[in-house]
C-alpha positions, 0 to 999 in steps of 0.5 A: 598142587601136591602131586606137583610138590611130590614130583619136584621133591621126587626130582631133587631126590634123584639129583640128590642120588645121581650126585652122590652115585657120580661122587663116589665113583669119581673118590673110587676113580681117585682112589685107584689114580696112577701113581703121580711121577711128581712125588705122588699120593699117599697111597702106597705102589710098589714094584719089582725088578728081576734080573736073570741071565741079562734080561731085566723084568719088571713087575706091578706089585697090587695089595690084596685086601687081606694085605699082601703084594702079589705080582700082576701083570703089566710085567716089561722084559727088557734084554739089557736096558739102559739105566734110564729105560729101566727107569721108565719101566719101574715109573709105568709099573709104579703107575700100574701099581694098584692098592685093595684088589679082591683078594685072589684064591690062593691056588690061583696066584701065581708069578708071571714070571717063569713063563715070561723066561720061559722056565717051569717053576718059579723055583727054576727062575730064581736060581741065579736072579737078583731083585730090587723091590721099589716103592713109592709113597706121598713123598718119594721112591725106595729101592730096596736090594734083595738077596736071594736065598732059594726056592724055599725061601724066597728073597730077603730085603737087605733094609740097611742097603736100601736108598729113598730118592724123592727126585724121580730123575735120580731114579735111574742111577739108583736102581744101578746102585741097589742091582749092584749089592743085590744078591 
């Protein structure tokens, strides 16, 4: 009767082990969800859109674990998009848009960009690029306007002509607004 007892406990001792394996990988699957389109979780995802020589690329942006954005790829080049595919392209990047990646070496992060517009160096891409960065947290978009000031420096955020939309089918008509006062 003991070695019974023994392999019943053994049994809830696995169970009890493969809940708590299940559980954990559904709360890293949680963690790492797409962004909701309906106002979505706390997490925060963030994106950018370039435009240069009329064509728009847009941008995932993923939050390393020593906390800075880098751009990964899925990246969307469009030669003058509607305001509303353009829309569509920032919700898909938000989606992609992923928090605690491991940290990349330094000397391997590089932009996807240069080499979607078919330029050397970042430093070419920029000169005569506007951005609008776009983020999301639990309760809606911001879409920040961006002025470039150079290789060396890179963009600045214009914060005081920023606009926060909570109402994703306001997100089109936004983007137009910050692209126009971006620099």
């Amino acid at each position: 009767m003991p070695e019974r007892s023994i392999t019943i406990l053994g049994m809830v001792w696995w169970q009890v082990v493969l809940i708590v394996v299940v559980g954990l990988f559904l709360l890293m699957k949680l963690m790492r969800r797409k962004v909701d389109r309906g106002g979505g979780p706390a997490r925060p995802a963030a994106a950018s859109v370039y435009v240069r020589e009329g064509t728009t690329y847009v941008t995932s942006e993923f939050l390393t674990r020593d906390g800075f954005w880098i751009e990964q790829e899925p990246c969307f080049v469009e030669e003058g998009p509607t305001p509303e595919v353009l829309a569509e392209r920032v919700l898909e990047a938000l989606d992609a848009s992923m928090v605690d990646i491991p940290t990349p070496p330094r000397d391997t992060i590089k932009s996807p960009l240069p080499g979607l517009a078919g330029v050397r160096s970042y430093g070419i891409f920029m000169k005569g690029t506007i951005n609008v960065a776009v983020s999301q947290d639990g309760t809606g978009i911001t879409v920040t306007p961006m002025k470039n000031c150079g290789a060396k420096r890179g963009f600045e955020f214009k914060d005081s002509d920023a606009l926060r939309v909570e109402d994703v089918s306001k997100l089109a008509s936004i983007l137009v607004e910050t692209l126009e006062v971006a620099e």
